[in-house]
C-alpha positions in Angstrom: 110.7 -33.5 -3.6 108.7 -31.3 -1.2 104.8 -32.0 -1.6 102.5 -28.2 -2.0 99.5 -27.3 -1.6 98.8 -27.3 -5.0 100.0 -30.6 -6.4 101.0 -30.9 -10.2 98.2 -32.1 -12.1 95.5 -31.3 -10.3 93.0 -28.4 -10.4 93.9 -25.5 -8.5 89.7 -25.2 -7.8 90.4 -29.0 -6.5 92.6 -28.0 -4.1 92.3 -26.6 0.0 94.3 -23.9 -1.4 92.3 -23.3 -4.1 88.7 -23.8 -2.0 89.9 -21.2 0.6 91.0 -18.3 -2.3 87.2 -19.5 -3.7 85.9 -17.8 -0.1 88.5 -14.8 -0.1 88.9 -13.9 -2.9 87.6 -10.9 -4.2 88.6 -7.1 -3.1 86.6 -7.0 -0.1 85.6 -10.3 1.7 89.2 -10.0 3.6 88.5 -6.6 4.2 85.0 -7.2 5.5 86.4 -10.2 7.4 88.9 -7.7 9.2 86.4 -4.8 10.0 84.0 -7.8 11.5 87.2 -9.2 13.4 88.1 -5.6 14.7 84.6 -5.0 15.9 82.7 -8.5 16.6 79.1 -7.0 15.6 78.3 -4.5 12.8 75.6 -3.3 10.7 75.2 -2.7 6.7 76.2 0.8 6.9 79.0 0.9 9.6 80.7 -1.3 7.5 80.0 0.9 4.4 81.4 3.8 6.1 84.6 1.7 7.3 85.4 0.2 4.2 84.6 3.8 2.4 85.2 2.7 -1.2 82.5 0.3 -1.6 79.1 0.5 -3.0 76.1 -0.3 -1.2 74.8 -3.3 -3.5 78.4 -4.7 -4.1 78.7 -4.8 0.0 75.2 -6.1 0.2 76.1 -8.9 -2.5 79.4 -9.8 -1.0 77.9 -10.2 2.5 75.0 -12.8 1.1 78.0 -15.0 -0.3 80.4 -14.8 2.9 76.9 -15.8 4.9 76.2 -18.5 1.8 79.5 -19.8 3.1 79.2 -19.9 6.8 81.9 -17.3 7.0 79.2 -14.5 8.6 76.3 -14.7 11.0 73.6 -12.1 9.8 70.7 -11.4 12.7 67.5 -9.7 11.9 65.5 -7.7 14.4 62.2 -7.9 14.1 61.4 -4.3 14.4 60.6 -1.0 12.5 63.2 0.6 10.7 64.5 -2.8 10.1 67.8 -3.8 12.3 70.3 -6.1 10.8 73.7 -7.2 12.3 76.5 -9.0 11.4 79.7 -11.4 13.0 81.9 -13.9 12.2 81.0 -16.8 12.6 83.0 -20.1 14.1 84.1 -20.7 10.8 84.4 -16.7 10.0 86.8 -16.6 13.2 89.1 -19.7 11.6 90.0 -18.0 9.2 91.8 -14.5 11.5 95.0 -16.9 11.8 95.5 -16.6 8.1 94.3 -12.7 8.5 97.4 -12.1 11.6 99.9 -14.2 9.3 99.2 -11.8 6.5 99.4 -8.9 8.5 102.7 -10.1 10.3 104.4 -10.8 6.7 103.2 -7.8 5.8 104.7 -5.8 8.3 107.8 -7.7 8.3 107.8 -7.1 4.6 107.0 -3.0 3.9 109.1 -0.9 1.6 111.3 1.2 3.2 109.5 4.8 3.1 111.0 6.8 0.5 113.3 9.7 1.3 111.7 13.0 0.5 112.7 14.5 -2.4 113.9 18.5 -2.2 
């Protein structure tokens, strides 16, 4: 019998698989973890604009917990207006594997377009 990822009998939340949907998961930590892959260094309201359907306190809140778990690097400037950026960090940048696999399957996986309809 071929051993999983998630074994029978234990937890999901006990589980690598489960510990790595824990820092995911969510509808925009990937997509925050892509715009930050895509452009190495950006601040609070770039990546408002770029993700577009996202409110300013649920991206403010989702970018405390991806820096809570050493998935994001957040550098204050010391200056007036206040300057804040943000980047992947090492462990950020460990996870764009998983990121380029999904994209491949993705891609290797889209429904065919539709035909248009007279």
């Amino acid at each position: 019998m071929r051993e999983t990822c998630v074994p029978s009998g234990v937890a999901l939340k006990d589980t690598g698989f489960g510990y790595t949907l824990s820092l995911i998961s969510g509808k925009y930590k990937m997509i925050i973890l892509y715009w930050l892959a895509e452009n190495k260094v950006m601040r609070h309201n770039e990546l408002k604009r770029s993700i577009g359907s996202i409110s300013f306190k649920t991206l403010s809140v989702m970018l405390k917990e991806m820096e809570a778990d050493g998935l994001i690097l957040r550098k204050e400037f010391p200056q007036v207006p206040p300057k804040v950026e943000y980047s992947l960090s090492e462990r950020g940048l460990s996870l764009l594997p998983l990121l380029n696999m999904m994209c491949a399957w993705g891609e290797s996986n889209l429904p065919a377009p539709q035909a248009v309809q007279r």
